[in-house]
N, C-alpha and C positions, 0 to 999 in steps of 0.2 A: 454902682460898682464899675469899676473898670475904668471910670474917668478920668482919675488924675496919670495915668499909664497914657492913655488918647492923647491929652492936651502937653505931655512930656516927649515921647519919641512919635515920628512919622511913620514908625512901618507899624505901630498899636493904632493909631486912626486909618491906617491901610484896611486893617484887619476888618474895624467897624464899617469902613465904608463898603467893603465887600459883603459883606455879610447883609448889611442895607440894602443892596442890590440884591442878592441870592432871593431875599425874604419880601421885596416887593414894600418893604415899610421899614420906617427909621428903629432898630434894636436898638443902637445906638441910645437913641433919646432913650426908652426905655430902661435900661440899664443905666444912663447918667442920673436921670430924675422921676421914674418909675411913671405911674402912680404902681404903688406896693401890692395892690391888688390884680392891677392887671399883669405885673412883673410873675405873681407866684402863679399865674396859670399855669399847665404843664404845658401848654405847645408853646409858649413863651419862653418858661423858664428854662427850659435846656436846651435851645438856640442862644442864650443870651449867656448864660453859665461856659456852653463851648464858645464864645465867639469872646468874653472874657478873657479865658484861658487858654486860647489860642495865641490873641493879643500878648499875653503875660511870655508865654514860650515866645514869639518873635524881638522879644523885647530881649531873652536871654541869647537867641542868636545871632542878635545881633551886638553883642557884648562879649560873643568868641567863646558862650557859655552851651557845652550839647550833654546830652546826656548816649549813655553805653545801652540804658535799655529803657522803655516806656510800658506806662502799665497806667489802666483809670478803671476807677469804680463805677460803673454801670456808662451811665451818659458821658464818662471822663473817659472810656475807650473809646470815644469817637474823636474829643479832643488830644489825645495819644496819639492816633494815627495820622490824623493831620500834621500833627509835628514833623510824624515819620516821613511822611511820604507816598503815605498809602491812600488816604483819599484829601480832593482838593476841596479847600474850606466851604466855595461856593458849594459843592455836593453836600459838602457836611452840615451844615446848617440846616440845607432842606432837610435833607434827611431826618435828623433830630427834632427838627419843627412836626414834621407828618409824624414821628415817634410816638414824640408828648401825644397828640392829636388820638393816635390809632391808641394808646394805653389808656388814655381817659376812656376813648368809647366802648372801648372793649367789654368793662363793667358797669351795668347803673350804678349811677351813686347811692351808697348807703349798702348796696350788697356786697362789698369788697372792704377788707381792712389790713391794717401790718400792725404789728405789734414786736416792742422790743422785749427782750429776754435774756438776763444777765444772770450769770453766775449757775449757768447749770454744764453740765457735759454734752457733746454733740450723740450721745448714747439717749441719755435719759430725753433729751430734746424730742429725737427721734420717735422714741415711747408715746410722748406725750401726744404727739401731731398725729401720729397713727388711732389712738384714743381719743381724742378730740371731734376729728374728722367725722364722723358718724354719715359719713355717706357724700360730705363734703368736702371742700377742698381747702387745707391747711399743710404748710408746709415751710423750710426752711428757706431764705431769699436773700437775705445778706450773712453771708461768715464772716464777719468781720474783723475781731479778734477772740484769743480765748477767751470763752466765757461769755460774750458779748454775739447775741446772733439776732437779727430780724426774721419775724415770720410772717405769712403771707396769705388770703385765703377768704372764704365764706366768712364776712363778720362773723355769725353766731362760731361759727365753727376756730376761728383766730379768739373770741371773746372765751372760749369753752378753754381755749388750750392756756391762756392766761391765767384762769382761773386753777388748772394741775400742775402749771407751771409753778406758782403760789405753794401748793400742797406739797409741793417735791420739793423744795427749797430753795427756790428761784431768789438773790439779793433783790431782784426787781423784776417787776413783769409790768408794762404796760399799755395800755392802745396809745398808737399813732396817729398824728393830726395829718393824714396824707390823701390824697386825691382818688387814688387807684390803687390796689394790692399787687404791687409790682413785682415783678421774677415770681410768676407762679403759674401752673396748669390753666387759671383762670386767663391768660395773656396771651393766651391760643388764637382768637382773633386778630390782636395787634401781631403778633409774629407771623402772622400768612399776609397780611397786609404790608408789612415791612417788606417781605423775602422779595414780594416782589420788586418793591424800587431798589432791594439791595441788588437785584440782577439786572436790574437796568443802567446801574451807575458803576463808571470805572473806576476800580482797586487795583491798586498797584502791588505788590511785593515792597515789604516799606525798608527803609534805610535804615532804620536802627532796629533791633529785635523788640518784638513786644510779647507783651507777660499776659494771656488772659483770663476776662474772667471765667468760662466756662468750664477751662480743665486747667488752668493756673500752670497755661501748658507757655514754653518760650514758642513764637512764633513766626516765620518768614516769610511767609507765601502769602498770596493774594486772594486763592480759593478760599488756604484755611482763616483766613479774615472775616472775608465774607460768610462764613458758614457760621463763624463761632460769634458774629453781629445777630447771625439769625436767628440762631439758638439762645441768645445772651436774653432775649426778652421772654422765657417762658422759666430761664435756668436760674438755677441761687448764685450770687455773686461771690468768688471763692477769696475774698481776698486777704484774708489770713493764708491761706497756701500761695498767694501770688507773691506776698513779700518772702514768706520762705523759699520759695523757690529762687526768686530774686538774691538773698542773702545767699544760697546755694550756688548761684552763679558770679560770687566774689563780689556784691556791690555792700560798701560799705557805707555810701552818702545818697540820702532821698531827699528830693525838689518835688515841695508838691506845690502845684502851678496852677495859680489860679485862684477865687474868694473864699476865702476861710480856711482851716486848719485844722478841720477834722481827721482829713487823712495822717496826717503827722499824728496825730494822739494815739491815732491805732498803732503806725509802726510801734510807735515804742512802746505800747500793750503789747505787740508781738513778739518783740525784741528790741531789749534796753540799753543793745551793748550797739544797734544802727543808729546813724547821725542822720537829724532830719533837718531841713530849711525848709521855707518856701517862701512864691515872689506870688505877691499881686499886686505893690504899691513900691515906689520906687524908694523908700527905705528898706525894706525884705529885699529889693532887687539888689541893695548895697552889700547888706547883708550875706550875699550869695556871692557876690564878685569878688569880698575881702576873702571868700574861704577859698577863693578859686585856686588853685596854684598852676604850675606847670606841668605839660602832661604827662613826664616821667613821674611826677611826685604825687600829681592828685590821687583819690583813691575813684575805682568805679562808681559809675552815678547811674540812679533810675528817678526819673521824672515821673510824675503820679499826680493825674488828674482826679 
């Protein structure tokens, strides 16, 4: 991922080459020619996913292409703020490499699972994770769109609530093929382990407002960045409230930046009357520049990693 963007513009192999520095080892190759296995580790894979998508946004700014607000789903609000202004890539990277790293250890493997769950109410959800739990820990992690939630927790305990999920009328319930049970009580380790290098690294006050995940709150400040990074690894990712709130502050066109196109699917689960793109390959970057217009006529944009 991310190569043909590299071997096209100079300021997308800027990105890699910096990032190859930050991390002490070539991401770069990683990211061009994997091997696949060692790409999906977690302290790999979201260094190599923000340093992508970092690439992809320098690629739009450098094309006279900015967005009005910035918002990412879990690991994509650290490539959000780099955009902004708020933290510099070189930090970003480490950062996110020790992330992955502190999320993995936090649980042995096989005592942690997420599981997805469609088609129920964030009521009945609730019920069920409370039922479930039996002393354990189960709970909501990704909001993603209506109807569409991840949940997060003590396998037995995420396996149990799968199972009421089912009985209550869930379109779908299933276990996740994932590494760690991300955004949960159990991520308690990795979030004391982060806080620290997030108060050792500087954050700025970013330049374009960001949307986050922990209160799908609009943001300016540098403290409340850092706080809500801190918080973001133990909290459910709200991002069905972050587009709404986003469409609440007038934006009418979403870029979502960087490999694959999930985010797009959800906007328009959220809301079918927002315009989405995205750029990770320089036809989608076409793509984005034919819609561009001028800036009294274009409509607000949020960028979403």
């Amino acid at each position: 991922m991310g190569r043909e963007l590299a071997q096209s513009f100079a300021c997308a192999r800027a990105v890699f080459s910096e990032a190859d520095a930050a991390l002490g080892f070539a991401i770069s190759k990683l990211c061009f020619e994997g091997p696949a296995e060692e790409l999906q580790l977690t302290a790999n894979t979201q260094p190599a996913i923000l340093t992508v998508s970092v690439a992809a946004a320098m690629v739009l700014r450098e094309k006279g292409i900015s967005a009005d607000y910035v918002a990412g789903h879990s690991l994509g609000e650290y490539s959000a703020l780099v955009t902004a202004g708020s933290l510099n890539l070189f930090d970003a990277v480490r950062l996110v490499r020790n992330r992955g790293q502190y999320m993995q250890e936090a649980v042995p493997v096989g005592q942690g699972a997420m599981a997805a769950i469609l088609g129920l109410d964030g009521e009945t959800l609730d019920e069920i994770c409370r039922e479930a739990a039996q002393g354990e820990v189960v709970s909501p992690a990704n909001l993603n769109s209506p109807g569409q939630v991840v949940i997060a927790g003590n396998t037995a305990a995420v396996a149990r609530a799968v199972e009421l999920a089912k009985g209550r009328g869930a379109k779908r319930a299933i276990m996740l093929n994932v590494s760690a049970p991300f955004h949960c009580a159990l991520m308690k380790p990795a979030q004391d382990r982060l806080s620290v290098d997030l108060d050792a690294t500087r954050v700025e006050d970013p330049q374009v407002p960001l949307v986050n995940n922990v209160g799908a709150q609009v943001v300016t400040s540098a403290p409340a960045i850092r706080e809500g990074l801190k918080q973001q690894v133990t909290s459910p990712v709200r991002w069905e409230e972050s587009i709404r709130r986003l469409r609440q502050e007038g934006v009418d066109l979403f870029v979502e930046v960087g490999p694959g196109k999930v985010l797009s699917g959800l906007v328009r689960q959220i809301d079918r009357a927002a315009e989405c793109l995205r750029v990770e390959d320089s036809a989608t970057l076409n793509e984005v520049a034919a819609r561009w217009a001028p800036a009294d006529d274009r409509p607000r944009v949020a960028s979403g990693w």
